[in-house]
C-alpha positions in Angstrom: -36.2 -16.6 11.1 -33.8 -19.3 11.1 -30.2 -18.5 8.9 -30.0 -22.6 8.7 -31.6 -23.1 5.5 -29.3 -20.4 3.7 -26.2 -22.1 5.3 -27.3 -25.4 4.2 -27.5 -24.5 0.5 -24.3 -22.4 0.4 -22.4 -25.5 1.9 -24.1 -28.0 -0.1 -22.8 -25.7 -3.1 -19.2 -26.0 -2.3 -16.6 -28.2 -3.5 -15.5 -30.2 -0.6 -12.2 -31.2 -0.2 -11.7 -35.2 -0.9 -10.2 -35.8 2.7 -12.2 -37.9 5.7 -14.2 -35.1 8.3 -14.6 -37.2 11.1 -12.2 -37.8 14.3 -8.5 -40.1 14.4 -10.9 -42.9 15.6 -13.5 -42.6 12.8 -16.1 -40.6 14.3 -17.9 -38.6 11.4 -17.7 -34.8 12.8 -20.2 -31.6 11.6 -19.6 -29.3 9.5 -20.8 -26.6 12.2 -21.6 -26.9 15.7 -23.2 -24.3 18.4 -26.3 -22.1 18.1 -26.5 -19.0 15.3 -25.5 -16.7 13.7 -23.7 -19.8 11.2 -20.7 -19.5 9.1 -20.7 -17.3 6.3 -23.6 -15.1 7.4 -23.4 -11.9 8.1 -21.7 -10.1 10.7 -19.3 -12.9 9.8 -18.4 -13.5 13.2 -17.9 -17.5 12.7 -16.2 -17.5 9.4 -16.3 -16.1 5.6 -17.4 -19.3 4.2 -19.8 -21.7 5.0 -17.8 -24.4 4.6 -14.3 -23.1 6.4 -11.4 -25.3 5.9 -13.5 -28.3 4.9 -13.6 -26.3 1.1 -9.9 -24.7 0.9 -7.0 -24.7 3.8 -5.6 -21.3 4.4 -2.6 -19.9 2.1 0.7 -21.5 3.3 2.4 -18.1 2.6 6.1 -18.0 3.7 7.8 -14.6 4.2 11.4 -15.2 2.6 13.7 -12.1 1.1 17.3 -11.7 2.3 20.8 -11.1 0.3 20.1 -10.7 -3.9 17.0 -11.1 -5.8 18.7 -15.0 -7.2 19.4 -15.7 -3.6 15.4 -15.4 -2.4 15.0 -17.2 -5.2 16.1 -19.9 -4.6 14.7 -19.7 -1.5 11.2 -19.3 -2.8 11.4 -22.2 -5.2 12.8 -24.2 -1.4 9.2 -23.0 -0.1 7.4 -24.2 -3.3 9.0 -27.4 -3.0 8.0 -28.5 0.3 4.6 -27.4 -0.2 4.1 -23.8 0.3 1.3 -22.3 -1.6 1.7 -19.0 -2.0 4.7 -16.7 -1.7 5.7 -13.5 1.0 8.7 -11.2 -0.2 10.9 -9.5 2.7 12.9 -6.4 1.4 15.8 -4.8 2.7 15.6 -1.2 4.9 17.3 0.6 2.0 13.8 -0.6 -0.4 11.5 -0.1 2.0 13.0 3.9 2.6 13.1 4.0 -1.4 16.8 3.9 -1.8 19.2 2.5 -3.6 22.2 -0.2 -3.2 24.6 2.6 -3.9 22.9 5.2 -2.0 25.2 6.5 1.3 21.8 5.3 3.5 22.2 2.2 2.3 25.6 1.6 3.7 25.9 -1.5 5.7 22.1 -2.8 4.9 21.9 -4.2 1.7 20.2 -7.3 1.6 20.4 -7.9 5.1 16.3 -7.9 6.4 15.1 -8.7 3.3 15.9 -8.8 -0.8 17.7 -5.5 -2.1 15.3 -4.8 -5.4 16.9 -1.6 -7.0 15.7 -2.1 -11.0 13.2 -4.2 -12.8 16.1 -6.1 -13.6 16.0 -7.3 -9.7 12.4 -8.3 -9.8 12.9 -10.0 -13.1 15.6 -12.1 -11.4 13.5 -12.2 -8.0 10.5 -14.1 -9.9 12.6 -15.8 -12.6 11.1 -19.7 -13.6 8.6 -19.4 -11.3 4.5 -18.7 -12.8 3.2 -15.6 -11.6 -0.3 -17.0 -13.1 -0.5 -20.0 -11.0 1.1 -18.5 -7.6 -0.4 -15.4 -6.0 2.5 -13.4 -4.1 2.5 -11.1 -1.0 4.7 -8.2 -0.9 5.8 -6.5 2.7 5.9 -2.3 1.5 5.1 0.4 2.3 6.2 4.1 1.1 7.4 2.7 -2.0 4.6 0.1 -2.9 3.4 1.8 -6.0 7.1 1.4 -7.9 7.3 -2.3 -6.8 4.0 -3.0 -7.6 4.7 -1.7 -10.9 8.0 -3.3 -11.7 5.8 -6.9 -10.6 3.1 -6.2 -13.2 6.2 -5.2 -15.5 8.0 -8.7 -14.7 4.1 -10.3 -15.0 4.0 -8.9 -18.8 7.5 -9.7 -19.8 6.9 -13.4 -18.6 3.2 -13.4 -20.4 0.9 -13.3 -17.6 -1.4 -10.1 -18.3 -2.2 -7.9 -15.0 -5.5 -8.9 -14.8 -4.1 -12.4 -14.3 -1.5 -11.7 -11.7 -2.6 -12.8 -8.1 -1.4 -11.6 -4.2 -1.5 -8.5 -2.3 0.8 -5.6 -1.6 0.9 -4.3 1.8 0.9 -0.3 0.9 -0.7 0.7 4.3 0.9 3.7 5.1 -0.9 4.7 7.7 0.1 2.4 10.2 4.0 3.5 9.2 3.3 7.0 10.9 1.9 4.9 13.6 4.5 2.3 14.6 7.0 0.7 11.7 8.3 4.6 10.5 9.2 3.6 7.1 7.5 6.4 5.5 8.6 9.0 2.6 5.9 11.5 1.9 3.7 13.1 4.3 0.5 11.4 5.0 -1.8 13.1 2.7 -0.2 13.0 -0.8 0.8 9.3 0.7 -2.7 9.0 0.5 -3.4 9.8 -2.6 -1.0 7.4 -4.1 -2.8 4.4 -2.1 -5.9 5.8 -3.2 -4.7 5.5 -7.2 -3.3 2.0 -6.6 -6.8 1.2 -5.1 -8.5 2.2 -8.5 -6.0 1.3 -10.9 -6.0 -2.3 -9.4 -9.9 -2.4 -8.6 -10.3 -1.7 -12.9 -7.5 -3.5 -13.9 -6.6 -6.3 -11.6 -9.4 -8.1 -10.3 -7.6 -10.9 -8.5 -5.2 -8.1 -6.4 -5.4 -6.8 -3.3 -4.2 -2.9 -3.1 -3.9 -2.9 0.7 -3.4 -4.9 3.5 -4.4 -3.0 6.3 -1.6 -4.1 8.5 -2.1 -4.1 13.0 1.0 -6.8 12.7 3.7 -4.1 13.1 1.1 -1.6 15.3 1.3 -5.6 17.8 5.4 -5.2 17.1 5.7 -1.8 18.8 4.0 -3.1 21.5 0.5 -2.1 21.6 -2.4 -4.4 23.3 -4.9 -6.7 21.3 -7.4 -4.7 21.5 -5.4 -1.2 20.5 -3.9 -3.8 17.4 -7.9 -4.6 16.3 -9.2 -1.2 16.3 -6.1 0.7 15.0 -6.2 -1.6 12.1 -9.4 -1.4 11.2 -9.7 2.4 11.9 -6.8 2.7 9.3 -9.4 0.5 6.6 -12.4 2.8 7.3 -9.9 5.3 6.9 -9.1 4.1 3.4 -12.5 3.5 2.7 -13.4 7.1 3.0 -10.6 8.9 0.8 -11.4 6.1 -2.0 -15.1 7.2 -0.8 -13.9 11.0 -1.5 -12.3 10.3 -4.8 -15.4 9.1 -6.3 -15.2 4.9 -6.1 -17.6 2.7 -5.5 -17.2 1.1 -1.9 -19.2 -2.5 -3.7 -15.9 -2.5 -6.0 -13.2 -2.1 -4.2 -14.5 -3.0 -0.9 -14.1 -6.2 -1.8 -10.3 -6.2 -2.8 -9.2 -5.1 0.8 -7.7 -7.3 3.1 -6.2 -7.2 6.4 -3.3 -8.5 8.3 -3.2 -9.7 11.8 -0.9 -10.7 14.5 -0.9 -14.6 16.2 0.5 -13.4 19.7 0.9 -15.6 22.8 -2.4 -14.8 25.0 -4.3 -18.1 22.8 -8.0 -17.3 23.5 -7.6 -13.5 23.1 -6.3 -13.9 19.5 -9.5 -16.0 18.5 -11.4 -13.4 20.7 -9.6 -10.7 18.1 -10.3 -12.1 14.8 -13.6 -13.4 15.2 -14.6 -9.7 16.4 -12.5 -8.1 13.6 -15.2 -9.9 11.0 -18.1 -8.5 13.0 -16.8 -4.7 13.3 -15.9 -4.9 9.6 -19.2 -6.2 8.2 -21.4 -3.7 10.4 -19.3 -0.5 9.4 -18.9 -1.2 6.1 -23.5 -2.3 5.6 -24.0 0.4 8.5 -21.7 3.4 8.1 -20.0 3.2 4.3 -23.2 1.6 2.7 -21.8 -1.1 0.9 -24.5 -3.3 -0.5 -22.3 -6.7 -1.5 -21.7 -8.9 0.7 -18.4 -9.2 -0.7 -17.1 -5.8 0.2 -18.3 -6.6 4.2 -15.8 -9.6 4.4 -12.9 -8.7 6.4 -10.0 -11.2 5.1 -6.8 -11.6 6.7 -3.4 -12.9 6.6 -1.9 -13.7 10.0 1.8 -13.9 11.1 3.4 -15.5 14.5 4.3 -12.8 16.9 8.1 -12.0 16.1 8.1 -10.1 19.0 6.9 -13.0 21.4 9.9 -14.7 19.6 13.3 -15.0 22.4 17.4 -15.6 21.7 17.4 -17.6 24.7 17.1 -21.3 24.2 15.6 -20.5 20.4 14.2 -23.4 20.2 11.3 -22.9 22.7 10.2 -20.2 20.0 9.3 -23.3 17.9 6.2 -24.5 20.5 5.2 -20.8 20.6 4.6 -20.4 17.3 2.5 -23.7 16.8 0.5 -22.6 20.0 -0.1 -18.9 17.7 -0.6 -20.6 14.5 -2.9 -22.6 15.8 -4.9 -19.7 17.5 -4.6 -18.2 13.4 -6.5 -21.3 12.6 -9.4 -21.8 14.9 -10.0 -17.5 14.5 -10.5 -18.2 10.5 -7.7 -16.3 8.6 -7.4 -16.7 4.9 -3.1 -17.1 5.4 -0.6 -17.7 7.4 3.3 -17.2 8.0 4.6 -19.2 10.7 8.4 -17.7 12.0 11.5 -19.7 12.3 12.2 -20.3 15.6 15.7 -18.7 14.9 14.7 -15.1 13.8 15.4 -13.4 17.0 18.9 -14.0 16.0 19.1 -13.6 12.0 17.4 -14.6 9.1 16.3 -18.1 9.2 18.1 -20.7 7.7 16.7 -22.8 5.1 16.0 -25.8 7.8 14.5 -23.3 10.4 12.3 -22.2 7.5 11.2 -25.6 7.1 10.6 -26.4 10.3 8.3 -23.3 10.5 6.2 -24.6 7.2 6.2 -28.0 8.8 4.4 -26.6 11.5 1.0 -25.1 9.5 1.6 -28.2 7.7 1.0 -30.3 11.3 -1.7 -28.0 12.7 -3.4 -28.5 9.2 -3.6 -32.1 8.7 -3.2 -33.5 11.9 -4.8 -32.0 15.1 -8.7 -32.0 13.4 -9.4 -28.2 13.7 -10.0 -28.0 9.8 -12.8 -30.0 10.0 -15.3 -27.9 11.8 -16.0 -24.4 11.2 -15.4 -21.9 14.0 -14.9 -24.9 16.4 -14.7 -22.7 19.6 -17.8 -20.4 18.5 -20.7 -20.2 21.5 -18.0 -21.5 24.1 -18.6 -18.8 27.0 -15.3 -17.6 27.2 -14.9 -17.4 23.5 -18.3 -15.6 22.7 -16.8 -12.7 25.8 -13.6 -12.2 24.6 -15.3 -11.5 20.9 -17.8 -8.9 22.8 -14.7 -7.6 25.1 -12.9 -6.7 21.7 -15.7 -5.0 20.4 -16.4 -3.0 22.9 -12.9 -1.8 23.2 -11.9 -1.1 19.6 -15.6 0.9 19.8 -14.5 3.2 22.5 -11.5 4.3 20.3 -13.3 4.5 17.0 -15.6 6.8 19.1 -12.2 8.9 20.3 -11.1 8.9 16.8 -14.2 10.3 15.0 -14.6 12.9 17.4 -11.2 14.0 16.9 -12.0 14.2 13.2 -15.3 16.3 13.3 -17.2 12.9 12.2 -14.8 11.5 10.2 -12.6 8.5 10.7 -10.3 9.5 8.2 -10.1 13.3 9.5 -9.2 11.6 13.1 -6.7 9.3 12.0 -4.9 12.2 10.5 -5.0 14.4 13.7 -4.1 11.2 15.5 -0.8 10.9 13.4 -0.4 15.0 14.1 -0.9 15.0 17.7 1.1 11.6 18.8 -2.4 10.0 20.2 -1.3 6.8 18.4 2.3 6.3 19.3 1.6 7.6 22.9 -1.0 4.8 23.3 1.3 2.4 22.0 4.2 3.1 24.2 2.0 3.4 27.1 1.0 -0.4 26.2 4.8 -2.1 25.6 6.0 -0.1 28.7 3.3 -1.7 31.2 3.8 -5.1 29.5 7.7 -4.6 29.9 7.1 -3.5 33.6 5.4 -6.7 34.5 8.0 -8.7 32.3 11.4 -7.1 34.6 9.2 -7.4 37.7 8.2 -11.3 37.2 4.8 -10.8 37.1 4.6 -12.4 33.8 7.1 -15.2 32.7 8.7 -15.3 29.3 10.2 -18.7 29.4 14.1 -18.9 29.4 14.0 -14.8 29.4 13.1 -14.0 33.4 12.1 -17.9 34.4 13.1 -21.8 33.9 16.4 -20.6 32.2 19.0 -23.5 32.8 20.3 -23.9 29.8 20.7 -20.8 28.3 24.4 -21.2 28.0 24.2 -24.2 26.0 23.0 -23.0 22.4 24.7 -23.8 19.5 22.0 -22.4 16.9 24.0 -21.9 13.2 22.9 -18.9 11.9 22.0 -17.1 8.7 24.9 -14.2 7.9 24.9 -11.8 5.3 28.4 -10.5 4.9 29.7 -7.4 3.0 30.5 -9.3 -0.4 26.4 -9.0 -1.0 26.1 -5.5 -0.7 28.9 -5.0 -2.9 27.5 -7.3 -5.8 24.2 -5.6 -5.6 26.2 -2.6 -6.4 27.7 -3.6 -9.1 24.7 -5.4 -10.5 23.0 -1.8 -10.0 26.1 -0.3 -11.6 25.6 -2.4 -15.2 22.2 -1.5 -15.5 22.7 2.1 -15.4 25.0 1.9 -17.8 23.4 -0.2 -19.9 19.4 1.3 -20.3 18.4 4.3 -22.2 19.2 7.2 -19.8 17.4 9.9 -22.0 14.3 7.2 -22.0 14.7 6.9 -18.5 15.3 10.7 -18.3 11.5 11.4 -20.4 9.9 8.9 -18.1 10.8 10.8 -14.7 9.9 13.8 -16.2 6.4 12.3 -17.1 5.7 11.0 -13.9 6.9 14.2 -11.7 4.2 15.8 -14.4 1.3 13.1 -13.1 2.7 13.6 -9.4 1.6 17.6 -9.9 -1.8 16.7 -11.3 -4.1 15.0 -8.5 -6.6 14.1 -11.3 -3.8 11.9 -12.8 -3.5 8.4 -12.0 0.2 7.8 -10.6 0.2 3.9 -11.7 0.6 4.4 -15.9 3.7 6.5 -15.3 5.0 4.4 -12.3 4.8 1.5 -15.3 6.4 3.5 -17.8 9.2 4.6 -15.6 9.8 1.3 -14.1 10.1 -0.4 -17.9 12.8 1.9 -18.6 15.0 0.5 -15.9 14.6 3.7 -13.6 15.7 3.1 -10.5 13.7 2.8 -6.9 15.6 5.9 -5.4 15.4 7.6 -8.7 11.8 7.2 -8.9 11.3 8.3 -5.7 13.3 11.2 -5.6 10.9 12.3 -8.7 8.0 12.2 -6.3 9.6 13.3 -3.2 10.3 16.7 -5.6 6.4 17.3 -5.6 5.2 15.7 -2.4 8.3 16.5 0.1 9.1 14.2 2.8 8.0 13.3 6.5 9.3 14.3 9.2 7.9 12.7 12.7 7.2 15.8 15.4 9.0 15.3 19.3 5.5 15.0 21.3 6.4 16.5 24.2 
């Protein structure tokens, strides 16, 4: 039976947006071209929504963070100003290990890849004068997530916005940390449990939050393939699915508050090939395997970033046509966001113009090439409609790997994977072929190993963070220990080392408390890190 009728109701029932849908020289263009399944059916291969882009662009959603929390700031209201929509916080390595400014790991990297958030009092200053109600807000962490997602629903409440009104996601997939980005605290287990409570606690109390984003961007980083980036993800989310599965929620509710994040890389059609098939795998695990019943929770929905990696020092400003050319492929494979990079982050943080430059870009590929006016413009090419099977079929030979090695459980082999250096072997393997064909010419980079006249001619100004930040950070840290309530602080530690002991507790509540109190990052992850231990990576030999 034909799926058009159902389409043509759901996109008759959408708001429209009020721009013209037909070409530059006024030829009136479909909604929806090419044979079935349609847009916003299930598998989802074509698209979410039956209406794509013609009902709501993607989420303009610029990753910023670097020096203090006033200095991203700034930066943030920059992004707001020249049209960003939504808003994507970078932290520094000593927050995203769960240490402080002052601590000795710290030294030397304090505000430096990101924002330094040590205190509430940070994150107050981080969101100051902008509306948390009216801007939803992406946050890049991992081992920590549960303390900065507490001290943002803190800020939320001191500003008046109620949790339940706070909107964005927080990356908190630790998974893929024991897999390729290493910034991890706890083992994986206990970390599991914590993602586990912030999956509840947001699913009852935050409806318009995302607890996860199941991240392959930083498995694409290390160097992995397409296809290993699609399946490790989303092996990773049915991992996730079946601890929350095990701790007694219902896959309907918080199936539908998971979302994903992808890499734009260089290889154009494969990316489309990748997130079209991502939809497909998603919707039949989640209906076939997990027995979700809502179409809802079946959705997979992503945010995409540029490939940072794909990004070269040489003659920086090529990095700007790459990154339209991978935003673009973002675009025509459906996600729900998008970062674009500055062309000038292989060499530092990007400057305010570079950052521009880079919004500029989504801005372009949105209003002026004509790909937002048809949904899935590329589905039933031949090409297209292969590379979407070739993914498949390749992330289902690993899931296969994956629940053998766990006895018939995804979650089970994901752990052993971790354990027995499958997943960072298989990585490796990947960025050392592709780096093989790179130094042997068999594949050009442009200005790296080919066409690289001119290399000795850039004059890029750079972003620098220099000492002074670090040492204001410590002395901002420095006041508010000594102005808060130590014993209140003290009480609150103590409470939440108490919840940390007691699985059947919910971590977020005393997260909140302690994080109100002005406890610390480092303090309040020393308090878990005294009932959970810490990770250490095994040598696979």
């Amino acid at each position: 039976m034909s799926e058009q009728p159902r389409w043509q109701e759901h996109y008759d029932a959408t708001h429209l947006r009020d721009v013209p849908f037909e070409t530059m020289s006024g030829v009136p263009v479909d909604p929806v071209h090419g044979d079935e399944p349609l847009p916003g059916q299930y598998p989802f291969t074509r698209g979410l929504h039956a209406a794509g882009y013609r009902s709501r662009l993607w989420t303009m959603r610029m990753f910023a963070g670097f020096g203090t929390a006033e200095d991203t700031n700034a930066r943030f209201k920059e992004i707001l100003r020249n049209g960003g929509t939504g808003l994507s916080t970078a932290f520094d390595m000593p927050t995203l290990m769960g240490y402080d400014s002052d601590s000795p790991w710290a030294l030397g990297e304090v505000g430096r890849a990101g924002v330094a958030v040590d205190t509430l009092r940070d994150m107050e200053d981080l969101y100051a004068d902008i509306d948390l109600s009216s801007v939803s807000t992406s946050m890049t962490i991992n081992g920590p997530a549960a303390a900065v997602l507490a001290m943002y629903i803190a800020v939320g409440e001191k500003s008046g916005v109620a949790r339940a009104d706070l909107a964005g996601t927080i990356q908190n997939d630790i998974l893929k940390e024991y897999q390729a980005q290493k910034e991890y605290i706890y083992p994986p287990r206990p970390s599991m449990r914590i993602v586990t409570d912030m999956i509840h606690y947001t699913s009852a109390e935050m409806p318009r939050w995302h607890p996860v984003s199941i991240s392959g961007y930083h498995i694409r980083e290390a160097g992995s393939t397409a296809a290993q980036e699609l399946a490790f993800t989303l092996a990773n989310g049915f991992a996730y699915v079946e601890a929350a599965l095990a701790g007694g929620q219902d896959v309907d509710q918080f199936g539908r508050r998971l979302s994903f994040f992808f890499n734009a890389h260089s290889d154009f059609f494969e990316e489309i090939g990748k997130y079209r098939a991502a939809r497909r795998i998603w919707a039949r695990w989640m209906k076939g395997r997990y027995g979700a019943t809502d179409e809802r929770a079946m959705m997979c929905r992503f945010h995409t970033q540029t490939a940072g990696v794909s990004l070269t020092a040489q003659q920086p400003e090529n990095n700007i046509a790459r990154v339209a050319i991978q935003a673009l492929s973002a675009a025509l494979g459906g996600t729900q966001s998008l970062h674009t990079d500055s062309f000038d982050e292989a060499l530092a943080l990007p400057t305010e113009k570079a950052a521009r430059i880079a919004l500029r870009t989504q801005q372009i590929v949105a209003h002026e090439t004509g790909v937002t006016n048809v949904v899935d413009p590329l589905g039933g090419a031949p090409y297209v409609e292969w590379m979407t099977d070739e993914m498949e079929r390749q992330a289902e030979v690993i899931f296969a790997h994956l629940d053998e090695l766990g006895n018939g459980s995804i979650l089970e082999g994901v752990y052993a994977g971790i354990d027995n250096g499958y997943f960072v072997g298989e990585i490796a393997d990947s960025a050392y072929r592709f780096e093989r064909e790179v130094n042997a010419g068999r594949r050009i980079i442009v200005g790296v190993n080919d066409f690289v006249e001119g290399n000795e001619d850039d004059q890029t100004n750079l972003l620098r963070i220099d000492s002074t930040t670090e040492e204001l950070q410590r002395k901002r840290l420095e006041t508010v220990k000594h102005e808060r309530d130590s014993v209140a602080v003290e009480a609150a530690l103590a409470s939440l080392r108490r919840a940390a002991e007691d699985a059947s507790v919910n971590l977020m509540p005393p997260l909140i408390d302690a994080v109100k109190t002005y406890a610390t990052e480092e303090e309040i992850s020393n308090a878990m890190r005294d009932v959970f231990g810490t990770y250490v990576e095994q040598a696979i030999v």
